[in-house]
C-alpha positions as CSV (number, residue, x, y, z in Angstrom):
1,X,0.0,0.0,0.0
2,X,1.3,3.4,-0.9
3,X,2.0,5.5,2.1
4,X,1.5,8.7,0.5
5,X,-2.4,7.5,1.8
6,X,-3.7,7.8,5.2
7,X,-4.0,4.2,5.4
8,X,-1.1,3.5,3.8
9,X,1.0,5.7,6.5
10,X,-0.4,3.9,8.7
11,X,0.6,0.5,7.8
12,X,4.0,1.5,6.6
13,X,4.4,3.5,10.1
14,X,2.4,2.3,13.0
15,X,1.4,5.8,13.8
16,X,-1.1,8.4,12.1
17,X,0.5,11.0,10.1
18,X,1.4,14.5,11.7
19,X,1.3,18.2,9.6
20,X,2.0,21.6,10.5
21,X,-1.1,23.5,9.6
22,X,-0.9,27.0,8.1
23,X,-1.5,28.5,11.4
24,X,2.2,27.3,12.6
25,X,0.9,24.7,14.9
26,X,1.8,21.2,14.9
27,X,-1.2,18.6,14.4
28,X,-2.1,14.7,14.3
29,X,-4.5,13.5,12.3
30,X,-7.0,10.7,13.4
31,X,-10.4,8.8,12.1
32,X,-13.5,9.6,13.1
33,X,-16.4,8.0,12.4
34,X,-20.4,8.2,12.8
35,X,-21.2,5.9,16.5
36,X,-24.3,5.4,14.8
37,X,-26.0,5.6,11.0
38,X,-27.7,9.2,9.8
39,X,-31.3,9.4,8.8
40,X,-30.0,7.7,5.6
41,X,-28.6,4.6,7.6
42,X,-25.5,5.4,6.2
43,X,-22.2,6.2,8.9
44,X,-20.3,9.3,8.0
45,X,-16.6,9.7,8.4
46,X,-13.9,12.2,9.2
47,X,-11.1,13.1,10.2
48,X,-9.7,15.0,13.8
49,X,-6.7,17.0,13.3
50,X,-5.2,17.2,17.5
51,X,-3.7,20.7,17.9
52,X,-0.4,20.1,20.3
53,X,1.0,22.6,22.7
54,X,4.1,24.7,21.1
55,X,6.6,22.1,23.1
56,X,4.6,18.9,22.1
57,X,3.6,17.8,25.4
58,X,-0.3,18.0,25.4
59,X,-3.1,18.5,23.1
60,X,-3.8,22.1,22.9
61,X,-7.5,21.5,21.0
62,X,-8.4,20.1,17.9
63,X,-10.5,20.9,14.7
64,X,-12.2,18.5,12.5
65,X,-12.5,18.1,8.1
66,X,-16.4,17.2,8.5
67,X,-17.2,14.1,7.1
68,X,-16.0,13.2,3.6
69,X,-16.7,9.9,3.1
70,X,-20.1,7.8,3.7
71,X,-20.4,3.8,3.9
72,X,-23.3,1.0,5.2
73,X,-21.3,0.5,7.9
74,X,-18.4,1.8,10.3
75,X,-15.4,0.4,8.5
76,X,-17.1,0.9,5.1
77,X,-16.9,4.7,5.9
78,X,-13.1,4.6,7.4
79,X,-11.9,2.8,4.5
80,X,-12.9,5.2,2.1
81,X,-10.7,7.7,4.4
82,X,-7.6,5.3,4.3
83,X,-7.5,5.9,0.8
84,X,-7.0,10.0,0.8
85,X,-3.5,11.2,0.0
86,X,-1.7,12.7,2.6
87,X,-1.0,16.1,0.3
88,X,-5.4,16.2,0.5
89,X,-5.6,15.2,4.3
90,X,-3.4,18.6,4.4
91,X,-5.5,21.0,2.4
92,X,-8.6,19.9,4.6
93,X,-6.5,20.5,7.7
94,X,-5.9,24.0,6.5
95,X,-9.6,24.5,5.5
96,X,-10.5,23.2,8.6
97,X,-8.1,25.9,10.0
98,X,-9.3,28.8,8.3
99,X,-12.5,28.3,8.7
100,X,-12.5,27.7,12.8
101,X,-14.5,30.0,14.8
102,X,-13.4,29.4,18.5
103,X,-9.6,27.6,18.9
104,X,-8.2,28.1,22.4
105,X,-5.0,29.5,22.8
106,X,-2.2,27.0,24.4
């Protein structure tokens, strides 16, 4: 599996992929998925980007890409995830930056 994918990373790495968004601030990147099925009994997924703390030592909040992929069941909607590239997880992570309301301060 090519590890220029979420999924791929993940497998080649043992560890989710990390960015610096374009607000200077270091972030993980993690899976989220729908605990149970919308009104179309479909599950939604997405992906939570963990701000850290400037020395790395604590999450310092987080901001999330809204779901972008949709599947009949849980791992249905996290596989579609595992296939994004790593250069699109960033562009939603700096989307999902910009377009943040409320992010506490570390």
């Amino acid at each position: 599996m090519d590890d220029a994918t979420y999924g791929g990373y993940v497998a080649r790495h043992g560890r989710p992929p990390a960015f610096t968004g374009s607000d200077g601030a270091s972030y993980s990147v993690a899976v989220l998925v729908d605990a149970a099925p919308s009104g179309s009994a479909r599950y939604g997924a997405a992906f939570l980007f963990v701000r850290w703390s400037p020395a790395g030592d604590r999450p310092a909040g987080h901001v999330e890409s809204g779901f972008l992929t949709y599947g009949d069941t849980p791992d249905a909607a996290e596989l579609g995830l595992r296939e994004i590239s790593l250069f699109d997880i960033k562009a939603h992570l700096d989307r999902a930056i910009a377009a943040r309301v409320d992010f506490p301060d570390p």
